[in-house]
N, C-alpha and C positions, 0 to 999 in steps of 0.2 A: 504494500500500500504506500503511500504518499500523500502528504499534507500542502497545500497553497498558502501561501504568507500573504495576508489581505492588506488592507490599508491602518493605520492607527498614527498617532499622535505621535510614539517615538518612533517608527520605522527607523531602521538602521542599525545600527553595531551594538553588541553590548547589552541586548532587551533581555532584564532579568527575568528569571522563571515566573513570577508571580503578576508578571503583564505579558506576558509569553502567548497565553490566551488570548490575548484582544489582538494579536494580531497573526491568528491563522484564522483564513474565512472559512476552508472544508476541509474533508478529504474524499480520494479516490484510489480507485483502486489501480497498480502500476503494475506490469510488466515489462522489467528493463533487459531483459532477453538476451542475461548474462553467456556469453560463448567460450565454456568453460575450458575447451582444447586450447583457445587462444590465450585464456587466462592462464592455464597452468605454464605453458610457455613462458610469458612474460613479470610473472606475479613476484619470481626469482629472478635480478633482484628488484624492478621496476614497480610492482604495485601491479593490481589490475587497472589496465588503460582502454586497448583497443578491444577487450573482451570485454567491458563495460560500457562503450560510449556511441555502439553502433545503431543501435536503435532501440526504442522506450513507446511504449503505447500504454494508455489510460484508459478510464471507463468516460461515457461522454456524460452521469453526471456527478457534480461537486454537492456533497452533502454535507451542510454548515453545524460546525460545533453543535449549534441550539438543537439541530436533528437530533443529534448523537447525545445530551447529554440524558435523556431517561434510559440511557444502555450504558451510564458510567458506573463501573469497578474500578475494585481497588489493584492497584499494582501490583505482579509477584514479588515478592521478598527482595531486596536488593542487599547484596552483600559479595565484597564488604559495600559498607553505607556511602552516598554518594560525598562526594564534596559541598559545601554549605550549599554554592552557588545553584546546584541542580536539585536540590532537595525541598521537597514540594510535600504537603498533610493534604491534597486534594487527591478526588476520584480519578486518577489520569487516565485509567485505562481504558479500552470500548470494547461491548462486548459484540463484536462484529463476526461474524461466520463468513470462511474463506474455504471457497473450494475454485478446484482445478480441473477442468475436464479436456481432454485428448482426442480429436480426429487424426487418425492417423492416414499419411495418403491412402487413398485407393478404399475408404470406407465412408461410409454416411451419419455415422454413427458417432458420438461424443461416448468417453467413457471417463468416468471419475475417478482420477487418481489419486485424489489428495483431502483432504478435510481440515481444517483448522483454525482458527483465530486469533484476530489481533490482541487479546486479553494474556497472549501467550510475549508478547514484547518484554525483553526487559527494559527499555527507555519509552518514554512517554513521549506525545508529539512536542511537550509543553519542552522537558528535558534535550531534545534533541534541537530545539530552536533557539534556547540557550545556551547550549555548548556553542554553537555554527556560528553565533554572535562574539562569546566574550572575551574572542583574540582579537575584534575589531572588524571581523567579515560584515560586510551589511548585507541588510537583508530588503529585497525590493519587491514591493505586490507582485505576486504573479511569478515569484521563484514556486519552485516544486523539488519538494524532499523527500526524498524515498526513505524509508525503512529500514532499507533492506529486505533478506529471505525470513518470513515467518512459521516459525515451524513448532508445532506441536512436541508432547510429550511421548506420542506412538508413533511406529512407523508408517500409519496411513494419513499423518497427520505434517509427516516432512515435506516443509516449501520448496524443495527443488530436486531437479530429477537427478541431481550429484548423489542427493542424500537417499534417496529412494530407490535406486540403483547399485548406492554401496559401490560410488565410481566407479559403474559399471561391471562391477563385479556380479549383479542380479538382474534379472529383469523381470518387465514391469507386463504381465498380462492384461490385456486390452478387451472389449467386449468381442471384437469381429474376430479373436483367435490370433490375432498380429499383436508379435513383441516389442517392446522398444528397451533401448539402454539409453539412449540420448534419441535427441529429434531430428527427423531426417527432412530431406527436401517434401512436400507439399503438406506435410501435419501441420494442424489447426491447436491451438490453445488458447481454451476463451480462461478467463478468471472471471469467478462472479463472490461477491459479496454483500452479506444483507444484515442486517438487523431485526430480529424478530420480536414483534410486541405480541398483546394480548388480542388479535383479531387483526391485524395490522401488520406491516413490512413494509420499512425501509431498505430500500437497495440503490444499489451504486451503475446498475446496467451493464453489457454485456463488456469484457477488459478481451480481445478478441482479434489474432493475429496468426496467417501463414508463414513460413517459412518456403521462401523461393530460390533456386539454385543461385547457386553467384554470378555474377557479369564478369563474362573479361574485359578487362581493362586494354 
């Protein structure tokens, strides 16, 4: 998932945890469609770059804090305990339901790979917008900050197909009888996410993207 930095009074560097809040306007849900062959190449010693920065797709809508907050929990446990700066007595958490489903080419059919939820984060959007701040970075309406991979405490519950896979050491049975260990040219992965009330659902709409063979250059 991913959070939007809205507009407020102090935009900019340095916004402590406790007005951190008044300036994210939603979130949505993200798939940054990590290229893990390429990462592990370069992650030694460089960092991930080109296996992070190829391409990012979102759900098309933005559901504002005020949505989210009759689905606010309490944090997991953090330890050890944060620095003053990031330490928050508020509900930071949401109890949002994340799943993942898989067309794989040459079938019609979606299959659910994954299950899980944002309540499983250990940093809060609130925490995560004041760290990005209090080295002096600013922050400008309409930035988008991912998360990162969210992943549960079972195995049908891991955010990405590295974990799910057991790098590829396992694979992952499909409804149509086709296997995957990573994604291949023409598979489909939507991401959906919702919040569910008493009679009621809030969702994020479908997070929804092909994989297409590469272009020569």
């Amino acid at each position: 998932m991913a959070f939007l930095v809205g507009t407020g009074n102090e935009l900019g560097s340095n916004i402590p945890i406790e007005k951190a809040e008044e300036h994210i306007f939603g979130a949505v849900v993200m798939n940054d469609w990590s290229a893990r062959d390429i990462q592990a190449w370069e992650y030694v010693p460089l960092g991930p770059f080109l296996g992070k920065s190829f391409g990012t797709t979102i759900s098309p809508w933005v559901v504002t804090l005020d949505a989210l907050k009759p689905f606010a929990l309490a944090q997991p446990k953090q330890d050890p305990t944060p620095l003053p700066y990031l330490q928050s007595n508020s509900d930071d958490a949401y109890d949002i339901n994340l799943e993942v489903h898989l067309k794989p080419n040459g079938s019609s059919d979606y299959s659910t790979i994954s299950k899980s939820n944002l309540k499983y984060m250990y940093w809060s959007f609130r925490q995560m917008l004041a760290h990005h701040t209090v080295n002096g970075c600013n922050a400008r309406a309409g930035d988008l900050c991912g998360t990162g991979t969210i992943s549960g405490p079972t195995e049908d519950s891991y955010g990405s197909m590295l974990e799910m896979t057991w790098s590829g050491q396992k694979e992952i049975s499909l409804n149509s009888g086709i296997k995957r260990k990573f994604l291949e040219d023409g598979d489909e992965v939507n991401l959906i996410g919702f919040c569910q009330g008493e009679g009621y659902r809030v969702g994020f709409g479908d997070c929804v993207g092909k994989i297409t063979p590469a272009r020569s250059i």
